[in-house]
C-alpha positions in Angstrom: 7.2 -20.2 3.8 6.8 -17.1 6.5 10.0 -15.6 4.2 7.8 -15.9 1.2 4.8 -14.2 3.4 8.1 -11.4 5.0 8.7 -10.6 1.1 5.2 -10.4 -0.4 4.1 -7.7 2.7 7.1 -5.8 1.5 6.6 -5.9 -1.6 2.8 -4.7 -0.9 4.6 -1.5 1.3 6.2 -0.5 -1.8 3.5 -1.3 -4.0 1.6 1.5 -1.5 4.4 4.2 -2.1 4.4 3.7 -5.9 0.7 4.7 -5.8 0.8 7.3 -3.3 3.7 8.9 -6.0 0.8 7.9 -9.1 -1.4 10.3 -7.1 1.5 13.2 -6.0 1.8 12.7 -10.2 -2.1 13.5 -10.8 -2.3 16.2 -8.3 1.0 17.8 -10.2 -1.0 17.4 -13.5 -3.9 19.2 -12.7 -1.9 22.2 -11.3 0.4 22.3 -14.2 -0.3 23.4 -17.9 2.4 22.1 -18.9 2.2 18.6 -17.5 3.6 16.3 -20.1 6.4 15.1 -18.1 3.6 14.2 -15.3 1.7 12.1 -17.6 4.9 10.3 -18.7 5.7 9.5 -15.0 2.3 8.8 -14.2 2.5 6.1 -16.8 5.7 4.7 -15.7 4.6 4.7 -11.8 1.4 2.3 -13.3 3.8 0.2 -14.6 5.7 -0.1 -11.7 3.0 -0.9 -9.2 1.5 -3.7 -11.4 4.5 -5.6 -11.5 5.1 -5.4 -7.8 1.1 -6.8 -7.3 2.1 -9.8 -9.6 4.9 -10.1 -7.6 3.0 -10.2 -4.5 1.0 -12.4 -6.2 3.5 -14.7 -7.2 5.2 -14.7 -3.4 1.6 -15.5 -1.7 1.6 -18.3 -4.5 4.5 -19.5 -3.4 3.6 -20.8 0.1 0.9 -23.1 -1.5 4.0 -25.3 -3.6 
């Protein structure tokens, strides 16, 4: 089960950079005045980050079948 455990924490590392990009995306926003494509990225980048915590989720469930 430690693979399941190896997967979910790396998982969890990307899960960080996705949201450390959500925020580079906000940041960009508020400098822009034009920020449409931000927004759009921003949106996808949510997206992205919860599916990976589900998936950590799902992993960490794992080792308890």
């Amino acid at each position: 089960m430690a693979h399941f455990d190896e997967m979910a924490d790396d998982v969890a590392a990307v899960e960080q950079r996705v949201s450390d990009a959500i925020f580079d995306a906000v940041r960009e926003q508020m400098r822009d005045d034009d920020a449409a494509q931000a927004r759009e990225l921003e949106r996808r980048l949510a997206k992205v980050r919860r599916s990976l915590q589900k998936a950590e989720a799902l992993l960490r469930g794992a080792r308890d079948q």
